[in-house]
C-alpha positions as CSV (number, residue, x, y, z in Angstrom):
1,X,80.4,154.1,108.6
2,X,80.1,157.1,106.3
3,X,77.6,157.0,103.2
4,X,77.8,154.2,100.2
5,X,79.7,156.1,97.5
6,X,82.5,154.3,96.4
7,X,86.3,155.0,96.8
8,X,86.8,157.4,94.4
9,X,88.1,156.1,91.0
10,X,89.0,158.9,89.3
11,X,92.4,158.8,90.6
12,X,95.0,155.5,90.4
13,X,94.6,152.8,92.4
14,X,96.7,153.1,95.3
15,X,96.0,156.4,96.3
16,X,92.9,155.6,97.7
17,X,94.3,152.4,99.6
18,X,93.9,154.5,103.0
19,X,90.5,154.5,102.5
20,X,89.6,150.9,100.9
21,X,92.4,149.1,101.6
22,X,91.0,146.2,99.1
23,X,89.8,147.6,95.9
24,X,88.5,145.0,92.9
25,X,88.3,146.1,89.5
26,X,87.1,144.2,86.7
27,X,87.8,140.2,88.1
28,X,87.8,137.0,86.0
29,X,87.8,133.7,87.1
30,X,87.3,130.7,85.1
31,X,87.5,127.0,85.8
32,X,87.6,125.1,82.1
33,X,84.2,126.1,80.8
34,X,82.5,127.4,83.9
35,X,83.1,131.6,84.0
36,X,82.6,132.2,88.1
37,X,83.4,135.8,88.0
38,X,83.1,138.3,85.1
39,X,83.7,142.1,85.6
40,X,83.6,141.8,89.3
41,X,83.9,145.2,90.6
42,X,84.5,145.7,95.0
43,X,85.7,148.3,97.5
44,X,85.8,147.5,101.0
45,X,86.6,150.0,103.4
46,X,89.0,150.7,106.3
47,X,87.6,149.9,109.5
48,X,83.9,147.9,108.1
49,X,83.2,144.2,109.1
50,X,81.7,143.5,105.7
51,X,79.6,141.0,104.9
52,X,79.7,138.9,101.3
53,X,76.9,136.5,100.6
54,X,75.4,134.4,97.5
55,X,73.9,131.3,96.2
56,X,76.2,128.3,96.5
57,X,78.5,128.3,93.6
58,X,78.6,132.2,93.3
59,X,82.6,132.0,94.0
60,X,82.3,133.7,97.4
61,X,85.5,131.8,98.4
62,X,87.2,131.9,95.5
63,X,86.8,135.7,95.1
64,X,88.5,135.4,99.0
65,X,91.4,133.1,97.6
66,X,91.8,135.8,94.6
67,X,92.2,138.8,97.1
68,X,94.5,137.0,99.1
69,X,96.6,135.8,96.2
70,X,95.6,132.0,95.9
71,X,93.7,132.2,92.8
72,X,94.9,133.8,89.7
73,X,92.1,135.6,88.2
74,X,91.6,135.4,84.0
75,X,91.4,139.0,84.4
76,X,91.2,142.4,86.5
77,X,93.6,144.5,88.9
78,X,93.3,143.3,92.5
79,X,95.0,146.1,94.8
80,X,95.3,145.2,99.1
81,X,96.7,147.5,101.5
82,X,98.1,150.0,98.4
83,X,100.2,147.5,96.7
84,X,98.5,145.1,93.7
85,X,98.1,141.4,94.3
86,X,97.4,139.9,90.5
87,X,100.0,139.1,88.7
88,X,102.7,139.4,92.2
89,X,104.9,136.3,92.8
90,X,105.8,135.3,96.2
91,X,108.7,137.4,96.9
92,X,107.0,140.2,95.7
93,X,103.9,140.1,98.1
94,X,105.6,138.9,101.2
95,X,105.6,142.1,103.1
96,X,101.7,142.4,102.4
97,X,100.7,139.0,103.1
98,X,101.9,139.5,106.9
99,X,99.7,142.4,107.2
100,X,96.3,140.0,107.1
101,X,94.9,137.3,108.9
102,X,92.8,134.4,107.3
103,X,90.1,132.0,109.4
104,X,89.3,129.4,106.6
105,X,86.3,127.2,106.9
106,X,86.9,124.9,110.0
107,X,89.8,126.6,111.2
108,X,92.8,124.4,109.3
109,X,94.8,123.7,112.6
110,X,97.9,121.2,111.8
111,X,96.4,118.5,113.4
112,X,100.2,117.4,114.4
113,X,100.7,120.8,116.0
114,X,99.3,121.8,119.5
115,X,97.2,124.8,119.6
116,X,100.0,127.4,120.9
117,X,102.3,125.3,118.2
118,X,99.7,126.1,115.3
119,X,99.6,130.2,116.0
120,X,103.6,129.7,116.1
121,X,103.6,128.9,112.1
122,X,103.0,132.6,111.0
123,X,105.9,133.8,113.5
124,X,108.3,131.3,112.4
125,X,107.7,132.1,108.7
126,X,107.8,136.2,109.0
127,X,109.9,136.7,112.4
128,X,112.8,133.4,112.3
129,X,114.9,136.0,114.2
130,X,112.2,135.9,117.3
131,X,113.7,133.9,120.0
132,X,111.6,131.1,121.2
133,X,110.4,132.6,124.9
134,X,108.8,135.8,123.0
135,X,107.5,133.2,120.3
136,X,105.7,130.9,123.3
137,X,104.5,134.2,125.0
138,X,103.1,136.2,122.1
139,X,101.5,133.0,120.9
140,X,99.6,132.4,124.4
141,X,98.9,135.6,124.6
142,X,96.6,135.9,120.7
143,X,95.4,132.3,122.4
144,X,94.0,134.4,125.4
145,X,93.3,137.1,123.0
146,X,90.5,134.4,120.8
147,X,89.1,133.3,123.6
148,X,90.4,130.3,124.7
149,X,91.9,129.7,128.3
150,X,95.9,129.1,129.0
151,X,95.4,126.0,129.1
152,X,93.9,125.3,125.6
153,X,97.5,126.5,123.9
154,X,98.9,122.4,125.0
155,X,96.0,121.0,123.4
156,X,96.1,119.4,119.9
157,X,93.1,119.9,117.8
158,X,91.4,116.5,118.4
159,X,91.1,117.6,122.1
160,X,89.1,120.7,120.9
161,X,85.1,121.1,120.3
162,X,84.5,123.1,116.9
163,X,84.4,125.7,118.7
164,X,87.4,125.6,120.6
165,X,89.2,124.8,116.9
166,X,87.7,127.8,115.0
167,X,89.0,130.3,118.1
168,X,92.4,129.0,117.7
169,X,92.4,129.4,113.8
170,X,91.3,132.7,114.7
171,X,94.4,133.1,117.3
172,X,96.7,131.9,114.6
173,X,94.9,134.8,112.1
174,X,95.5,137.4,114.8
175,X,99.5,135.6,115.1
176,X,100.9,138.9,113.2
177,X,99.0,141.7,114.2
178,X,96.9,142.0,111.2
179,X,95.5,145.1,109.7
180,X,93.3,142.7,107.9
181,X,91.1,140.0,108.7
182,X,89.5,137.6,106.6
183,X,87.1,135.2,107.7
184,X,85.5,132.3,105.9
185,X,81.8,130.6,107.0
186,X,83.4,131.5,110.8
187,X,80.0,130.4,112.7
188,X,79.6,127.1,110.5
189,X,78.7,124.4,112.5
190,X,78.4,126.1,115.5
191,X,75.0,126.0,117.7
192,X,73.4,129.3,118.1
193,X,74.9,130.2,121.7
194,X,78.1,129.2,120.4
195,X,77.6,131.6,117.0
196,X,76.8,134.4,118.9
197,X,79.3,134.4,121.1
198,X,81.9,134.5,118.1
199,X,80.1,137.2,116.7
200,X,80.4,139.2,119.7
201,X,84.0,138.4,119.7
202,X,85.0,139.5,116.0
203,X,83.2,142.6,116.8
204,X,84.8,143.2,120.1
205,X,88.2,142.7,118.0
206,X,87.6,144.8,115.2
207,X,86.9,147.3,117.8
208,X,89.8,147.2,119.6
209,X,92.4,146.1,117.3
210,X,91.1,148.5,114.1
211,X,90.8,145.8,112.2
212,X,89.2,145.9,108.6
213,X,87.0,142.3,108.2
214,X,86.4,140.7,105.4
215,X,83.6,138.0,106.0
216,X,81.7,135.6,103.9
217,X,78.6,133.7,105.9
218,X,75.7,132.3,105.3
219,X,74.2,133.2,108.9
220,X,71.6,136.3,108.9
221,X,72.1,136.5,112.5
222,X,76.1,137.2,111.8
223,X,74.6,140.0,109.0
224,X,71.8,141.5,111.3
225,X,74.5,141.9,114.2
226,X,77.8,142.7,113.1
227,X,78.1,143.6,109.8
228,X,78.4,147.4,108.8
229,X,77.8,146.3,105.1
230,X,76.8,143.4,102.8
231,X,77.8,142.4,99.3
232,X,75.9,140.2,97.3
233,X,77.2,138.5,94.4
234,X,75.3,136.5,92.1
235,X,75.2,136.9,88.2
236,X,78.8,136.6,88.5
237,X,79.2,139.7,89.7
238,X,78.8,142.1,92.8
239,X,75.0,143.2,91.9
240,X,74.6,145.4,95.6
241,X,76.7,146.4,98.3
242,X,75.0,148.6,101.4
243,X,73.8,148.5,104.5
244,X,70.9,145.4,105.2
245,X,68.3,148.2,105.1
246,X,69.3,149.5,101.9
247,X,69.5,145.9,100.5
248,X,65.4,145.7,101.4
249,X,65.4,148.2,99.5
250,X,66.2,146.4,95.9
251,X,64.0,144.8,93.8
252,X,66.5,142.1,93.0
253,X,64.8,138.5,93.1
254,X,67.5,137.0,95.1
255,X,68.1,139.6,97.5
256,X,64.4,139.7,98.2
257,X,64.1,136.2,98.8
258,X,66.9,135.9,100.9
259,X,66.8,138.3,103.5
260,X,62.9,138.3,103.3
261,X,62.4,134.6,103.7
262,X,61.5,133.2,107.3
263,X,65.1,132.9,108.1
264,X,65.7,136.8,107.3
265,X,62.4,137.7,109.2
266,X,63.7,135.7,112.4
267,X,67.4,137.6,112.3
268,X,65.8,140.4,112.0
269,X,63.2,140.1,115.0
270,X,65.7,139.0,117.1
271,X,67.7,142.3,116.0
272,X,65.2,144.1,117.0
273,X,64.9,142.8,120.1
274,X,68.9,143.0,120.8
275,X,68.4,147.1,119.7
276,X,65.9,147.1,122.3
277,X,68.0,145.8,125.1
278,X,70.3,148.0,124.1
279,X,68.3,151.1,123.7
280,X,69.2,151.6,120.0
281,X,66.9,153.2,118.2
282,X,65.1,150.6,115.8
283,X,65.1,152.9,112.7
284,X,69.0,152.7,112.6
285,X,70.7,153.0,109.0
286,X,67.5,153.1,107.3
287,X,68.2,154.9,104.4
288,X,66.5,154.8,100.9
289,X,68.8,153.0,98.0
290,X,66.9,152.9,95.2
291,X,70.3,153.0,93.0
292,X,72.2,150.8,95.1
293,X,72.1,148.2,92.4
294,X,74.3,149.8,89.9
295,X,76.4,150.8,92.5
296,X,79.1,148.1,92.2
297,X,78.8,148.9,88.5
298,X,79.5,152.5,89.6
299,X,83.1,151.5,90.8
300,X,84.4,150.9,87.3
């Protein structure tokens, strides 16, 4: 990825949507008395797998729901793929919504549904006019695509591990050819092997398909191997955004303690020893960021 300055925000929103195709300016969200999110601020850029991690209760979730149009935000412009969400009713956003994908936590299969049933929903909704043979086959195909083997798409979520279940939520995310990709806690639950291997996967996907990624995790193994960037919120607010390296960098309490505690240390040992499989030079994307905490601030 090219260097950490922002999308440039001199010029109206919109113009820059080629380059950050989701750009957050200035987000509110309250629940009765409790603020989550004040003068949240967040550009994430075409082609990244970014990463977005906080303390439990930071609103990591809800600031996904907010992008994709779930939550209305008290405040602040929200603008995907060139076109702004806040304030968009249905009708107005439909043409975006089919251009991004969303894993949510545990993979939300319709239990009723079989698996090549449950990657059908998107189709049906967007594409009535699609005749049911291209429907079956474009649906075993993203099946194939996640993962899974043919034989998985007759299956009905109680048949599947959670594995199994979070690979077809991601099938049904891939249903519409996304440019987008959001993914929610997409390796919780799963045993280490098992996490890996879907890390390998999004990136192997993002690769191939372009795809921009949107992910919020709690696993340092999931930052330390496939992320491009991180954002932290906490404070209500995006406080850093940058490569894991530059993030060391801070001073920040929280930032320090998390990816410098014995859980950060082990992610990035074993890091180290994946680079050195791989012959990748250890020193990778080190750069010095002693700003990068008024960065997000910067966007405004």
């Amino acid at each position: 990825m090219s260097g950490d300055q922002p999308c440039a925000v001199t010029v109206a929103m919109g113009s820059q949507s080629s380059l950050c195709p989701i750009r957050v300016r200035g987000l509110k969200n309250v629940f009765g008395e409790h603020t989550v999110h004040e003068n949240l601020d967040l550009d994430v850029r075409k082609g990244e797998i970014l990463g977005v991690v906080g303390g439990s209760g930071t609103g990591k979730s809800v600031l996904m729901r907010s992008i994709i149009g779930l939550q209305i935000p008290e405040a602040g412009v929200i603008e995907v793929l060139g076109s702004e969400i806040t304030g968009a009713r249905d009708d107005d956003d439909i043409d975006i919504r089919c251009r991004w994908g969303i894993l949510f936590q545990g993979g939300a299969l319709f239990s009723t549904l079989t698996v090549a049933e449950n990657v059908e929903v998107p189709l049906r909704e967007f594409y009535p006019e699609i005749d049911d043979e291209l429907r079956h086959e474009i649906a075993r195909y993203k099946v194939l695509l996640s993962g899974l083997p043919a034989e998985a798409t007759s299956k009905y979520p109680s048949e599947l591990s959670g594995g199994m279940k979070k690979r077809a939520g991601l099938a049904r995310a891939l249903a519409l050819d996304p440019e987008l990709l959001f993914l929610d806690e997409p390796t919780a639950g799963l045993d280490p092997i098992g996490a890996a291997a879907f890390d390998q996967l999004i990136r192997s996907l993002q690769q191939t398909l372009g795809l921009t990624v949107f992910l919020i995790t709690h696993d340092l193994d999931t930052l330390y191997e496939i992320c491009d960037r991180v954002a932290v919120i906490a404070d209500k607010r995006v406080i850093a955004v940058g490569t894991i390296p530059q993030l060391l960098a801070t001073d920040h309490p929280w930032i320090k303690s998390y990816f410098n505690g014995p859980r950060g240390r082990a992610a990035l040992a074993a890091q180290k020893r994946g680079d050195a499989a791989r012959g990748t030079p250890a020193d990778r994307d080190i750069m010095a960021a002693p700003d990068i905490l008024g960065s997000a601030a910067e966007q405004a």
